[in-house]
Structure formats: C-alpha cells, structure tokens
C-alpha positions in Angstrom: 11.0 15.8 -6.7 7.7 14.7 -6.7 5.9 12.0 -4.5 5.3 8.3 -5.3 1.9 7.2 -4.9 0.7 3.4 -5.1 -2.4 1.8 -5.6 -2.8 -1.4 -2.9 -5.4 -3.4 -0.9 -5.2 -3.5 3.4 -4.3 -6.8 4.1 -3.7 -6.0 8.1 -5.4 -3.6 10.4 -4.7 -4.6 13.8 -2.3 -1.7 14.7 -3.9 1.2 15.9 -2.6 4.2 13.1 -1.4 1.8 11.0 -2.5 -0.3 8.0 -0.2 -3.1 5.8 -0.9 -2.1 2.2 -0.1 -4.8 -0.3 0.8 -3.5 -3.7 1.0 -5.0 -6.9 3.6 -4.7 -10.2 3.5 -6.4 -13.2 6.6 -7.2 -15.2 7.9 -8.8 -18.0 10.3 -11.5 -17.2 14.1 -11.2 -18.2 13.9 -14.7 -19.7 10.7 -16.2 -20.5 9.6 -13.1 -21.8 6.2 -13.9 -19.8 3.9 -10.9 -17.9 4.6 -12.3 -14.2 2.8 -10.1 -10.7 4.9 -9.2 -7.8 3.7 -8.2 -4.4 5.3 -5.9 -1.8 3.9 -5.1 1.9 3.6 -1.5 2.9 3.4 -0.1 6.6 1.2 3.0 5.5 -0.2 5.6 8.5 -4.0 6.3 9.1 -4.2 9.0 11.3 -8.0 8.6 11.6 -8.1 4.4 11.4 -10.8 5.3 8.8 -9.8 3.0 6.5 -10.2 -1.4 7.0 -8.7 -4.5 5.8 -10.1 -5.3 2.4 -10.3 -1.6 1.6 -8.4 -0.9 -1.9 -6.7 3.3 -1.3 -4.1 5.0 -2.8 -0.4 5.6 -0.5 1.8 8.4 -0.7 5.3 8.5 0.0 6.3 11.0 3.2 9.1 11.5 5.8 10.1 8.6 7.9 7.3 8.4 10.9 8.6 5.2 12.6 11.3 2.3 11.8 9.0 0.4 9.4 6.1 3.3 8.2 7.5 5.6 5.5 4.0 5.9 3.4 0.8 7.6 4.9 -2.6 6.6 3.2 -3.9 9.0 1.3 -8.1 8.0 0.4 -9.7 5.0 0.0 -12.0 3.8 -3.0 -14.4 0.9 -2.6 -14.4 -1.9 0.0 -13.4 -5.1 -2.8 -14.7 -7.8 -0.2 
C-alpha cells in the first residue's frame, strides 16, 4: 500500500526534530453545497531541522516515531513569507 503524502505550510518550529505542518482540504459541503477549507495540524520529523516556520514542504506518512509524530518531512519548496 502506498504512502500518503500532503502538501502543508510549518506553522511551529520550536521543537528540536520536529515541525507542526498545517495542511489544507477543500470540500464541498453536505448541505449548502458550498466549496468550504478545512485545516489539520501535523507533528512531522526533520532529522536535519533544515526546514523553518513559514516554509511550505511536502510530508510523507511513516511508522510511528513518537506518541504524536507519525509523518516525517519529506523536501521543502519556497519560503511563502
């Protein structure tokens, strides 16, 4: 079965190894029928603490590494502030 992989931006990286990815969905709503954005947080792992808050990258889905960081970041695009 292959891997998910998520498109977010850092919102946190005070943790040493670890960033909070926020990631984005669209989707229609049941009732109104309207395009409405969810967010969800993400405890993703940065071996190298290359990446900084602001920095849009792209997660991948791995083996449990602690209680709260199941993802591991995978590369990082451009900086978005």
């Amino acid at each position: 079965m292959p891997k998910r992989t998520m498109q977010g931006v850092i919102v946190s990286d005070k943790n040493s190894k670890t960033r909070v990815v926020e990631v984005e969905r669209k989707m229609m709503h049941p009732v109104l029928k309207k395009v409405i954005k969810r967010t969800k947080k993400y405890h993703a792992h940065d071996e190298e603490n290359r990446t900084k808050s602001g920095d849009r990258v792209w997660i991948e889905e791995t083996k449990p590494i602690s209680k709260l960081k199941r993802w591991v970041v995978l590369k990082d695009e451009v900086k978005l502030s």
